[in-house]
ZADO-1210 file (C-alpha; in nm, 4 decimals, padded with zeros to 6 digits):
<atoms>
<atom x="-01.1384" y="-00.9381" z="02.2565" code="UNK" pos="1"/>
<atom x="-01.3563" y="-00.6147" z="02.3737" code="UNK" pos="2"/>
<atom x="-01.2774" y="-00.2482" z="02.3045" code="UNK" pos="3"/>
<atom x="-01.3282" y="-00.0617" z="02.6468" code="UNK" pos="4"/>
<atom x="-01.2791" y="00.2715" z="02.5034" code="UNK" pos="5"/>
<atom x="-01.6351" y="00.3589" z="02.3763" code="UNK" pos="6"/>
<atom x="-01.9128" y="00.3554" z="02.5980" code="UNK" pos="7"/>
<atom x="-02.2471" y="00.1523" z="02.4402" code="UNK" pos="8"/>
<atom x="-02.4530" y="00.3359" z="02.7617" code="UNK" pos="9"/>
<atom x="-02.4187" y="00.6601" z="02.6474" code="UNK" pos="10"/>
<atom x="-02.5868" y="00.5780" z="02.3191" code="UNK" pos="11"/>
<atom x="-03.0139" y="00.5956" z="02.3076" code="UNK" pos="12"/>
<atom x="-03.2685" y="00.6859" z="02.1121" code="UNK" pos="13"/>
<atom x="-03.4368" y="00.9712" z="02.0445" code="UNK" pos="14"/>
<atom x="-03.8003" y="01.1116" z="01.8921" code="UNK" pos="15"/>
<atom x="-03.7779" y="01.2900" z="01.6174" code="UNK" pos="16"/>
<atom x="-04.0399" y="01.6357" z="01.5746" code="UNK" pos="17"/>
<atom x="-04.0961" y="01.5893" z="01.1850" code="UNK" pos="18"/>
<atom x="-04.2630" y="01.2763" z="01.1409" code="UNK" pos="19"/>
<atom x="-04.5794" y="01.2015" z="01.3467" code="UNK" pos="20"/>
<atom x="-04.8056" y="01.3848" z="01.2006" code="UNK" pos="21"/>
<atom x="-04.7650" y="01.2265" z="00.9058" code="UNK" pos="22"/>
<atom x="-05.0043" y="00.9683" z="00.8137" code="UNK" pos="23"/>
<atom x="-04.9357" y="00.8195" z="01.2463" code="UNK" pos="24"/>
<atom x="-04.5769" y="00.7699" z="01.0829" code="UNK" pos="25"/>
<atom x="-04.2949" y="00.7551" z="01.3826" code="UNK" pos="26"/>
<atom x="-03.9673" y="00.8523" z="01.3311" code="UNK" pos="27"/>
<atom x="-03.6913" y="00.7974" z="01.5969" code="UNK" pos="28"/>
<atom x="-03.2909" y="00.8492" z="01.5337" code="UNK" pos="29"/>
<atom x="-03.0191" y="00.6228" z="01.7192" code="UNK" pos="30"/>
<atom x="-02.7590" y="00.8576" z="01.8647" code="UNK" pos="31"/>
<atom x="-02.4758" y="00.6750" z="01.8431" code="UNK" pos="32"/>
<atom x="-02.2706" y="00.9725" z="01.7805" code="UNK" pos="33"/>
<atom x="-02.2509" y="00.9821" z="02.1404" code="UNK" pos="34"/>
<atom x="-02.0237" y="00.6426" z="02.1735" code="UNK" pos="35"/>
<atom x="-01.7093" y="00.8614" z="02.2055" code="UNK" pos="36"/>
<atom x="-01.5876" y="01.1532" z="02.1382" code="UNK" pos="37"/>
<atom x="-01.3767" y="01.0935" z="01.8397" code="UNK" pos="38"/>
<atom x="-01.4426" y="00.7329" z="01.7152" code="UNK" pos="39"/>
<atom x="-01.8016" y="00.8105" z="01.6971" code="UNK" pos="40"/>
<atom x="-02.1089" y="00.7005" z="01.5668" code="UNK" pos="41"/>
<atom x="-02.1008" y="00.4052" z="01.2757" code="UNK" pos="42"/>
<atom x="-01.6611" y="00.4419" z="01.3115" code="UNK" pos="43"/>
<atom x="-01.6713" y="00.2109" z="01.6170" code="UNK" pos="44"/>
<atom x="-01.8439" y="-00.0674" z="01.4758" code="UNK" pos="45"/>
<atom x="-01.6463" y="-00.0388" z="01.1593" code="UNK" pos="46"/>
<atom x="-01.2949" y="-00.0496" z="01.3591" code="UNK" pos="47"/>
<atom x="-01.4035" y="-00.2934" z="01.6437" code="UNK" pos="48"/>
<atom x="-01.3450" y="-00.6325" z="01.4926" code="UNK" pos="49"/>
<atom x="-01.1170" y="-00.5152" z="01.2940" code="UNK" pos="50"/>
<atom x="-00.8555" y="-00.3349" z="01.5660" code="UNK" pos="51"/>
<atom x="-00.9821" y="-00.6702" z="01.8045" code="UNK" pos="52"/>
<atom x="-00.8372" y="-00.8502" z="01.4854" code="UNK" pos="53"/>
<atom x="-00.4884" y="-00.6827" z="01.4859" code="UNK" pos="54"/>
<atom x="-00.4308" y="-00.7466" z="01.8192" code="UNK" pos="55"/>
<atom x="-00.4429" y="-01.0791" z="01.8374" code="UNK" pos="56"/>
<atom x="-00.2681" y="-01.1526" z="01.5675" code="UNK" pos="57"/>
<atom x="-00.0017" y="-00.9707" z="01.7413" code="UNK" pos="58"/>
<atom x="-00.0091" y="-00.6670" z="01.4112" code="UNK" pos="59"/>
<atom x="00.2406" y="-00.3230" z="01.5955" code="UNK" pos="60"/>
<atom x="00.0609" y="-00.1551" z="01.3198" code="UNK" pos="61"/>
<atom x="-00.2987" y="-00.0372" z="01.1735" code="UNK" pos="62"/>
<atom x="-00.2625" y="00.0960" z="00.7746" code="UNK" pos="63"/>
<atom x="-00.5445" y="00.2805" z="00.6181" code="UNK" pos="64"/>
<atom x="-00.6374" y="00.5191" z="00.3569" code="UNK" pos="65"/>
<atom x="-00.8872" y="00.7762" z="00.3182" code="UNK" pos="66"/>
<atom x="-00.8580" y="01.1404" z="00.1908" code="UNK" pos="67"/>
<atom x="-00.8223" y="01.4800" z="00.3378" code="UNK" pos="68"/>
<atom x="-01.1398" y="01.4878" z="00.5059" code="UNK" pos="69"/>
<atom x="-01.2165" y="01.1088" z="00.6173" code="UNK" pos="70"/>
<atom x="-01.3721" y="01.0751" z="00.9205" code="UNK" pos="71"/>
<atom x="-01.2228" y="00.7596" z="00.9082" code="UNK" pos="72"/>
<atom x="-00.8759" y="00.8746" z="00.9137" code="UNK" pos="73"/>
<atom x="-00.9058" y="01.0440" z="01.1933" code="UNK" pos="74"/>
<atom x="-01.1168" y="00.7814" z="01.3687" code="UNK" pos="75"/>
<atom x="-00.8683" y="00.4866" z="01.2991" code="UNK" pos="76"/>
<atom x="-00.5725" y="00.7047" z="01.4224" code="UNK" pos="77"/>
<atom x="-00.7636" y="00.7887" z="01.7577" code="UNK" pos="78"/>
<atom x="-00.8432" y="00.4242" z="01.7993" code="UNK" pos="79"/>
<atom x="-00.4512" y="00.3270" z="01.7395" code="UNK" pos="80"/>
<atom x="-00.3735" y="00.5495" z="02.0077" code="UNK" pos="81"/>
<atom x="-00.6393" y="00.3833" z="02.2306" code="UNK" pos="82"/>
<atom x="-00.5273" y="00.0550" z="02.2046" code="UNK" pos="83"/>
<atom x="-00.1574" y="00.1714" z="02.1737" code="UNK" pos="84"/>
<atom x="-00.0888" y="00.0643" z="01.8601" code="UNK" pos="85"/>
<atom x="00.0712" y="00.2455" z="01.5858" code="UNK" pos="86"/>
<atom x="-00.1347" y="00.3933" z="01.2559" code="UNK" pos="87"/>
<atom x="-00.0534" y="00.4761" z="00.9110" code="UNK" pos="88"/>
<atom x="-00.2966" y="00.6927" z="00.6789" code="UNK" pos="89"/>
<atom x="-00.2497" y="00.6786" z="00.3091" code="UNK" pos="90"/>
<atom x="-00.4112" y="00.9730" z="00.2128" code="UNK" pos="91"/>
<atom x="-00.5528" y="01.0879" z="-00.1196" code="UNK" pos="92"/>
<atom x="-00.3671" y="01.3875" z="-00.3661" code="UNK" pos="93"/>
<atom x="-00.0956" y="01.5668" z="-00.2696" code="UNK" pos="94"/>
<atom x="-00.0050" y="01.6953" z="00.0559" code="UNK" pos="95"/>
<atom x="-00.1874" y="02.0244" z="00.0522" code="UNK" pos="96"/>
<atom x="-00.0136" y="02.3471" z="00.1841" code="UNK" pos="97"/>
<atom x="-00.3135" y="02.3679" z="00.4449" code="UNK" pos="98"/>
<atom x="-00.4053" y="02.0878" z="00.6220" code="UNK" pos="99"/>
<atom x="-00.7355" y="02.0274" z="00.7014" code="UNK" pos="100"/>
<atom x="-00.8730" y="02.0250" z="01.0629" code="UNK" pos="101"/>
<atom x="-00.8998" y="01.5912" z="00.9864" code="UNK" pos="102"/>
<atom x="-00.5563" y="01.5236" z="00.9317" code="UNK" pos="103"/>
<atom x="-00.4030" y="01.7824" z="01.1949" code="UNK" pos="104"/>
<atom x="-00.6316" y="01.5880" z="01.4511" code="UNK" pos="105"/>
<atom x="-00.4946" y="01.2277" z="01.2853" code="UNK" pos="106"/>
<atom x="-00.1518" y="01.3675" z="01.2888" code="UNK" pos="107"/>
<atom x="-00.2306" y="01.4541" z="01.6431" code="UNK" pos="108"/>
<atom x="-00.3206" y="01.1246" z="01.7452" code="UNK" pos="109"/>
<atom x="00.0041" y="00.9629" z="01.6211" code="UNK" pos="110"/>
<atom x="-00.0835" y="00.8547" z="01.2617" code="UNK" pos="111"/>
<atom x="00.2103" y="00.9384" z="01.0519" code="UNK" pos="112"/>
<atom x="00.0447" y="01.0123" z="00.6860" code="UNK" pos="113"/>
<atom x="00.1694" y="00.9284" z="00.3846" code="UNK" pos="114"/>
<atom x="00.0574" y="01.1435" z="00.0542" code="UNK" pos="115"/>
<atom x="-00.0128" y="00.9606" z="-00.2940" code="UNK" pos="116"/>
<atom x="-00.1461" y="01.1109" z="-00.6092" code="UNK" pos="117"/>
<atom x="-00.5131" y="01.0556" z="-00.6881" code="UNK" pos="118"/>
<atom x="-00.4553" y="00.8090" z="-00.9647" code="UNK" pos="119"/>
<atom x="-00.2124" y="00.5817" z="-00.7443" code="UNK" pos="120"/>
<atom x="-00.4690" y="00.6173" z="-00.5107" code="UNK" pos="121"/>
<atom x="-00.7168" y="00.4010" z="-00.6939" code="UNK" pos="122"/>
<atom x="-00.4221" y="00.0765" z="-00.7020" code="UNK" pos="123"/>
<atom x="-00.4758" y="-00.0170" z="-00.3365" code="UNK" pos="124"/>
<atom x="-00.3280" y="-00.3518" z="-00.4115" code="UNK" pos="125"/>
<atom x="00.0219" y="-00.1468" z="-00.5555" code="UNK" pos="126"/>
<atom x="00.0136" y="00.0721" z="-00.2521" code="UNK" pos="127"/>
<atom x="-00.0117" y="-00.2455" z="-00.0224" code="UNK" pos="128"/>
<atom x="00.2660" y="-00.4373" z="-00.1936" code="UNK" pos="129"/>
<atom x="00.5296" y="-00.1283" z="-00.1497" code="UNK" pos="130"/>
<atom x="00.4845" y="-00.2099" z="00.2356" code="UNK" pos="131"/>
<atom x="00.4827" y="-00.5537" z="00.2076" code="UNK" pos="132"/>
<atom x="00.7570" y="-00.6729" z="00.4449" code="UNK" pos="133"/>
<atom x="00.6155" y="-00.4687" z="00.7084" code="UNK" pos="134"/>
<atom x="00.4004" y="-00.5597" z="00.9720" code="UNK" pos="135"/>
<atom x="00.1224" y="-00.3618" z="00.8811" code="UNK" pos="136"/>
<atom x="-00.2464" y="-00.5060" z="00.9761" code="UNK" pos="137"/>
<atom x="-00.4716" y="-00.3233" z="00.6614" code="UNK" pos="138"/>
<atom x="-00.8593" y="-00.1633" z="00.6652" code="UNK" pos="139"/>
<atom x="-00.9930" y="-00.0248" z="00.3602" code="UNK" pos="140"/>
<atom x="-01.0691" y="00.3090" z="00.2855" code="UNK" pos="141"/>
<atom x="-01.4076" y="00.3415" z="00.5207" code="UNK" pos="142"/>
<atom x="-01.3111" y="-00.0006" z="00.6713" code="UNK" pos="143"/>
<atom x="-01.5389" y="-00.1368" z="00.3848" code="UNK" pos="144"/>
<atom x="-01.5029" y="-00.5072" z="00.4679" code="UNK" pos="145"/>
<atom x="-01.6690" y="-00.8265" z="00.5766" code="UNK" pos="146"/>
<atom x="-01.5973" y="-00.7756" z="00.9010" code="UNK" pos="147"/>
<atom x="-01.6353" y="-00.4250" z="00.9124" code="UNK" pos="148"/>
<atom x="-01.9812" y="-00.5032" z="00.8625" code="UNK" pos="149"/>
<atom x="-01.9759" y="-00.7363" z="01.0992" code="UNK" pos="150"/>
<atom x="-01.9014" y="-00.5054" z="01.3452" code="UNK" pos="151"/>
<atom x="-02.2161" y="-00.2887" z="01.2467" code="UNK" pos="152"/>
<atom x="-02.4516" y="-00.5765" z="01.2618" code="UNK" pos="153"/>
<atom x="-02.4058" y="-00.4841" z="01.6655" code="UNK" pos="154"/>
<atom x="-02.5867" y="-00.1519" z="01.5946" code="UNK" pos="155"/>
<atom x="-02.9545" y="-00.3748" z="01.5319" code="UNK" pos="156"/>
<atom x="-02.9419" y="-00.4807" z="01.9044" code="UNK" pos="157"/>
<atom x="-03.1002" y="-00.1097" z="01.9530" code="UNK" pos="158"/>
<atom x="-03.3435" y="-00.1317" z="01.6992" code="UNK" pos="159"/>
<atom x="-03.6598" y="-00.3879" z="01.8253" code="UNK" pos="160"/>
<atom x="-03.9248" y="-00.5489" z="01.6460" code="UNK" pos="161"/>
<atom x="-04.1821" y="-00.2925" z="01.6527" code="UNK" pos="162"/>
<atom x="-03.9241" y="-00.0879" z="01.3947" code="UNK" pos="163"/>
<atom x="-04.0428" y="-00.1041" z="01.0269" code="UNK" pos="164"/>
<atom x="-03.8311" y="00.0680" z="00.8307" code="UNK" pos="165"/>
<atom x="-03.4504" y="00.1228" z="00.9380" code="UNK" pos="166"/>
<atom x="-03.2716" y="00.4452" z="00.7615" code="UNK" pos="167"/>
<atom x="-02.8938" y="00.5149" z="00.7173" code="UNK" pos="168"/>
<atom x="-02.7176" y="00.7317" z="00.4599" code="UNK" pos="169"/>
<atom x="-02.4502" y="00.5469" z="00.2971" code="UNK" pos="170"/>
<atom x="-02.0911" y="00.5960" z="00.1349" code="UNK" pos="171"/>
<atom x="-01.9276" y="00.2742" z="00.1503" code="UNK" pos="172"/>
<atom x="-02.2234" y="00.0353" z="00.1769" code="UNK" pos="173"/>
<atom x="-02.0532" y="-00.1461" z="00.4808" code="UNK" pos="174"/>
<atom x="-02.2804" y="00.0100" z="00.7997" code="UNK" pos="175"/>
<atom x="-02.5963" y="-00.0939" z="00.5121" code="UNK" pos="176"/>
<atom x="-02.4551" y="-00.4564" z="00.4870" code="UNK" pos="177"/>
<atom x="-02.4185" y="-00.4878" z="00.9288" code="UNK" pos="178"/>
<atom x="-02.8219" y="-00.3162" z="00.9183" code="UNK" pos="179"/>
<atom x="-02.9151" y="-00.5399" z="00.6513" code="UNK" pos="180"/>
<atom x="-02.7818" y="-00.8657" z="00.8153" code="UNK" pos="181"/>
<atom x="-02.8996" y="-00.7485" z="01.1510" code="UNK" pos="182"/>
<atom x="-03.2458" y="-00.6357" z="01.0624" code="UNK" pos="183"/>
<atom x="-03.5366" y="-00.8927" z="01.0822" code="UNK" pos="184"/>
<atom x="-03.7432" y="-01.0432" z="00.8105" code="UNK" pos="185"/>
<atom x="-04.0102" y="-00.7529" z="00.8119" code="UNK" pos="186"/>
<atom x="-03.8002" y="-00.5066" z="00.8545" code="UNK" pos="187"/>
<atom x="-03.6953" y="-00.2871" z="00.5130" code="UNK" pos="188"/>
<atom x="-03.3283" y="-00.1284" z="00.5317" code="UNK" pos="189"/>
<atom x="-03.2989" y="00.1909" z="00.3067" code="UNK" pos="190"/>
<atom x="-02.9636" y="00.3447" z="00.2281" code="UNK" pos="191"/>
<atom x="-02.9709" y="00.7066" z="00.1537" code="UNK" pos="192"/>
<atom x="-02.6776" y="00.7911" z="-00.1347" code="UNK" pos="193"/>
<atom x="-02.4493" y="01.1049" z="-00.0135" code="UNK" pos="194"/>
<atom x="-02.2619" y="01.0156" z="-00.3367" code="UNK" pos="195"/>
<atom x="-02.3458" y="01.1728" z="-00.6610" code="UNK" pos="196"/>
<atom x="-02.3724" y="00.9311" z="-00.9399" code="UNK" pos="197"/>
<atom x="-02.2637" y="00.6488" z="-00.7069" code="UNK" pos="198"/>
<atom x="-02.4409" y="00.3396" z="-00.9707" code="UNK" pos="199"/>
<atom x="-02.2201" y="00.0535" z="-00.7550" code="UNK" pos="200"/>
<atom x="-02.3138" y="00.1625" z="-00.4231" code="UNK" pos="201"/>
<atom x="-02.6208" y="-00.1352" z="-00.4115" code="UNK" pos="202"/>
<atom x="-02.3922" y="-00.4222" z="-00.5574" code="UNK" pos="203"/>
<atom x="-02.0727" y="-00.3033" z="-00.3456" code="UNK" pos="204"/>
<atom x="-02.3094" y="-00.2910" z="-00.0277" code="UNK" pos="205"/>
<atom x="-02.4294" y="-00.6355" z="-00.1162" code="UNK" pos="206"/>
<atom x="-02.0977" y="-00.7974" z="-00.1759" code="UNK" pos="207"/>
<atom x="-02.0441" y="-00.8005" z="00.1953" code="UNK" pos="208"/>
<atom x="-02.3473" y="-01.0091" z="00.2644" code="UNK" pos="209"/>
<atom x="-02.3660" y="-01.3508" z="00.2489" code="UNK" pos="210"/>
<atom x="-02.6419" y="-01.5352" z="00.0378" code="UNK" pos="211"/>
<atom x="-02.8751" y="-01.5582" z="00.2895" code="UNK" pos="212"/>
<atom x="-02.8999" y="-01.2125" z="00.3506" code="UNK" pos="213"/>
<atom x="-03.0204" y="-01.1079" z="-00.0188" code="UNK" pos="214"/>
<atom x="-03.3246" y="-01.1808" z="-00.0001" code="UNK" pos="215"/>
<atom x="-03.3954" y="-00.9349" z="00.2680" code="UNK" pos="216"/>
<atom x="-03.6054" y="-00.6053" z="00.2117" code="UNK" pos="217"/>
<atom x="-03.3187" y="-00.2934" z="00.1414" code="UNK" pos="218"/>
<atom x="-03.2854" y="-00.0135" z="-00.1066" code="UNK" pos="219"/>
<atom x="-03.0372" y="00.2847" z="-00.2203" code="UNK" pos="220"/>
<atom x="-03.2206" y="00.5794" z="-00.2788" code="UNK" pos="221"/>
<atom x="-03.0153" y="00.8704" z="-00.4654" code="UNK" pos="222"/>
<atom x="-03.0907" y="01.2377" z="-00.5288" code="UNK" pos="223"/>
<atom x="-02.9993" y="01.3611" z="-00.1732" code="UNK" pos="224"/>
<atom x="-02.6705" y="01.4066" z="-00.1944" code="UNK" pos="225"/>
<atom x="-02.6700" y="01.7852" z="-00.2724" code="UNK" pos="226"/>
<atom x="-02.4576" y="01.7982" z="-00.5334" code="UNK" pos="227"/>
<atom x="-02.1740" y="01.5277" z="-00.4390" code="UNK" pos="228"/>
<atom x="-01.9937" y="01.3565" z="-00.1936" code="UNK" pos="229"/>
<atom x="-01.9705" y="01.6583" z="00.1234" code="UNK" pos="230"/>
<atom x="-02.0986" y="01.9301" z="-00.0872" code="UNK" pos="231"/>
<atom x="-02.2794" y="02.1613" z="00.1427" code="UNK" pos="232"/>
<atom x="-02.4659" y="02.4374" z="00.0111" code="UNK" pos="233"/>
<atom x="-02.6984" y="02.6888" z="00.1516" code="UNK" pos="234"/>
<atom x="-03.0071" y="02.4996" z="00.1442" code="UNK" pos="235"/>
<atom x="-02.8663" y="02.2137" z="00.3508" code="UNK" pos="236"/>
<atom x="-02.6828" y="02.4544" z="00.6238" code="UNK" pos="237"/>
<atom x="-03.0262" y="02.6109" z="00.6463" code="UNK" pos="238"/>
<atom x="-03.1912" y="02.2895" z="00.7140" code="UNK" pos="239"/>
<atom x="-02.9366" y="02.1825" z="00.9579" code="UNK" pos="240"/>
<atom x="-02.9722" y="02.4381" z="01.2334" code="UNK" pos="241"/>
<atom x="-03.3723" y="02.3846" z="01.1690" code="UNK" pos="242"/>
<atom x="-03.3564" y="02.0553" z="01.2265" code="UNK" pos="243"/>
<atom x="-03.1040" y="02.1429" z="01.5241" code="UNK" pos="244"/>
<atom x="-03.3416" y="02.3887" z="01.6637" code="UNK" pos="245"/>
<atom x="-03.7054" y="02.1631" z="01.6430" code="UNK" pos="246"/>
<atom x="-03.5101" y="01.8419" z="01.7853" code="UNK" pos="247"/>
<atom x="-03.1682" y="01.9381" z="01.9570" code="UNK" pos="248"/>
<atom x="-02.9628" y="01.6954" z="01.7352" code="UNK" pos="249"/>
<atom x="-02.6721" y="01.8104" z="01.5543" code="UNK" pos="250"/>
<atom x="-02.5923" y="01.6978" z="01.2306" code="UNK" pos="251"/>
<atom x="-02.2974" y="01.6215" z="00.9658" code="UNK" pos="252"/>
<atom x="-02.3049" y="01.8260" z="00.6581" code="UNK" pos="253"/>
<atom x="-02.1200" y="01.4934" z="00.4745" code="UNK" pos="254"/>
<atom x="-02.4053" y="01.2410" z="00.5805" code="UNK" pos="255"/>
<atom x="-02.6400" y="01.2442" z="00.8751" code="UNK" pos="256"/>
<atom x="-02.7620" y="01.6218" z="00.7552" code="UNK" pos="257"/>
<atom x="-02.8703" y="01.4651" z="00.3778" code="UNK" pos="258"/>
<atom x="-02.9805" y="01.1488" z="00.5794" code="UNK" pos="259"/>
<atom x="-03.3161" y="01.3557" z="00.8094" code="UNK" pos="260"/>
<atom x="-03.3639" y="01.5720" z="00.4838" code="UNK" pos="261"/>
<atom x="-03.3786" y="01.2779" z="00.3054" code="UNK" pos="262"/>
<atom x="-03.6846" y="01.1189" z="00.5044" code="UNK" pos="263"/>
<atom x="-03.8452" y="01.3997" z="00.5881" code="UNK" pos="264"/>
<atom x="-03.8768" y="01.4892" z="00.2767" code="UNK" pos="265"/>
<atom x="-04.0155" y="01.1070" z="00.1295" code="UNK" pos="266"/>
<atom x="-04.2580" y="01.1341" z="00.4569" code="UNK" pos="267"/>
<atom x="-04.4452" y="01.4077" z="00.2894" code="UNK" pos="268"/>
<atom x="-04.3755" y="01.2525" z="-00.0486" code="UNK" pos="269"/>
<atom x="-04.5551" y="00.9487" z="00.0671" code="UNK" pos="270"/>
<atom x="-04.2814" y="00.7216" z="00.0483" code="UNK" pos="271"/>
<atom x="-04.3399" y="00.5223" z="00.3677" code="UNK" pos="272"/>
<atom x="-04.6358" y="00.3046" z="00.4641" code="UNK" pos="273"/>
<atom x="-04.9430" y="00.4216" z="00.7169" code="UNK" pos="274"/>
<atom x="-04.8741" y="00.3449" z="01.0655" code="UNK" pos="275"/>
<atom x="-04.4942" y="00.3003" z="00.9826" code="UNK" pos="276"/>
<atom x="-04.1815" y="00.3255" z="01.2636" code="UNK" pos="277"/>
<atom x="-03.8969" y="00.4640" z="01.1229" code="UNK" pos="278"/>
<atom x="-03.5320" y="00.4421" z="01.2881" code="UNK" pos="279"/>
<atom x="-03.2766" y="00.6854" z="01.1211" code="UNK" pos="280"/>
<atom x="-02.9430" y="00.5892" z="01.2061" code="UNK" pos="281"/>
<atom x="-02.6554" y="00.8799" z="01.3326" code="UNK" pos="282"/>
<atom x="-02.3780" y="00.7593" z="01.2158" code="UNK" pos="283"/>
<atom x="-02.1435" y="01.0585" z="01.3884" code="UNK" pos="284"/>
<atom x="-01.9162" y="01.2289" z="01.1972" code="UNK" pos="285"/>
<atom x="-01.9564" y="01.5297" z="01.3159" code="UNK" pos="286"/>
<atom x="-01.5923" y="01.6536" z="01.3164" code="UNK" pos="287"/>
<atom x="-01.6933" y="01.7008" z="00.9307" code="UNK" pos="288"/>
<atom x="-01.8259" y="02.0314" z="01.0135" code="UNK" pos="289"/>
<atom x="-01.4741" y="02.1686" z="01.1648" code="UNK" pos="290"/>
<atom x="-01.4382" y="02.2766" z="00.7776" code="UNK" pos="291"/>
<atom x="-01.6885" y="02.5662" z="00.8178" code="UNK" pos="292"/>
<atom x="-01.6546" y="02.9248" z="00.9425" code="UNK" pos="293"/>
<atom x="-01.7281" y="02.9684" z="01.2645" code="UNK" pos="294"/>
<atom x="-02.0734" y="03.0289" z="01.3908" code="UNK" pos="295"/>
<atom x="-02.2248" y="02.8510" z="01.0404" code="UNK" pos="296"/>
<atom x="-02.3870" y="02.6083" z="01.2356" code="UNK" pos="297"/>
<atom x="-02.5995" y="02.6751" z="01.5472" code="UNK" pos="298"/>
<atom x="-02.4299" y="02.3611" z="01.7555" code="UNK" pos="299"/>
<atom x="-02.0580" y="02.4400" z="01.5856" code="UNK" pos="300"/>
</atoms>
């Protein structure tokens, strides 16, 4: 069953300033932020199967969790109302006395959200069983899943042969898992960790791949996550609207912003080989940055 809400021919690639001067290194990015508005980026190819999935199966409902600033949330809720079914968000801590710009915009969308403290939060299965006589079709927090990265492996039919090295931050490991089982035999996969102390992130990514697939070339590299899972300080807001202003491509202060620091920074480290093709992967997100002041970011 196809999704016609997101549109494949607005996504294409694009040179990136920093990297060519280095050692005849190229460096390219894959926008596929540009795949739709809201359900952009790496979200799309998470969902597809997935929603496809629910549908014929005949589900009236999507159920999903994520917390107060998942792009995820507010991606699955925007898909629901696409496809016209209804969405439920079981979201992380308390509901706050603010809401965040993420779950106005899911709430907007139709998701009705449901509020559970952070330790229930961790017993999916518990959470699941309370709503067990319902017709509820489930995705995992980040739609980490088999077929979530499934869906992702669709995001290699971009990236040709003459690509060495394809780059990706990760969170959930399941866009890694779709880039790993897409890539090609010479091709080495490198997950950059926006997760601070995140020790599982390799073996989670790789539980999603079937035996064949580990003995392909990947890594997780840590120590870019700037203090933790969407910390932001000044340092990377600086870097953003540089990067913004040498190559006119906004940037994510939860991933895609530690993603292009991230290889810039092992280009002049000497991290990649001589003659090298690099493909960074933009995996959206970009309603991330609705949590910052006005006028923080040059493209805000």
């Amino acid at each position: 069953m196809q999704l016609d809400f997101a549109d494949k021919h607005k996504v294409f690639i694009q040179k990136i300033q920093f990297s060519d001067a280095v050692n005849g290194i190229k460096t390219n990015i894959l926008r596929l932020d540009n795949i739709h508005p809201i359900i952009s980026g790496n979200k799309f190819f998470k969902l597809q199967l997935h929603l496809a999935k629910a549908l014929q199966d005949g589900y009236n409902t999507i159920a999903t969790f994520g917390g107060a600033f998942s792009n995820h949330i507010v991606a699955s809720a925007c898909a629901c109302k696409e496809i016209g079914i209804e969405s439920i968000g079981i979201i992380r801590g308390e509901e706050p006395e603010s809401k965040s710009e993420t779950l106005i915009a899911a709430a907007d969308y139709g998701m009705k959200l449901i509020y559970v403290s952070r330790e229930d939060f961790k017993n999916k299965d518990s959470i699941k069983n309370k709503f067990k006589d319902e017709n509820y079709y489930w995705i995992n927090e980040g739609g980490y899943s088999v077929l979530g990265a499934e869906g992702t492996k669709d995001i290699c039919s971009w990236i040709d042969e003459s690509y060495t090295d394809i780059v990706c931050a990760i969170g959930t490991g399941t866009m890694m898992a779709g880039l790993v089982a897409g890539s090609m035999q010479h091709q080495r996969v490198i997950g950059i960790s926006v997760l601070k102390g995140a020790t599982t992130l390799k073996r989670d990514m790789e539980v999603l791949l079937p035996p064949s697939d580990l003995q392909k070339n990947y890594e997780v590299i840590d120590g870019y996550h700037f203090g933790g899972y969407a910390k932001h300080p000044k340092e990377l807001i600086d870097w953003m609207n540089l990067f913004y202003e040498q190559n006119n491509v906004p940037t994510d202060i939860v991933y895609t912003a530690k993603l292009c620091y991230a290889v810039k920074d092992l280009l002049l480290k000497g991290y990649f080989n001589h003659n090298s093709k690099i493909m960074l992967i933009h995996s959206g997100g970009l309603q991330g940055n609705l949590s910052l002041k006005p006028k923080t970011l040059l493209f805000n």
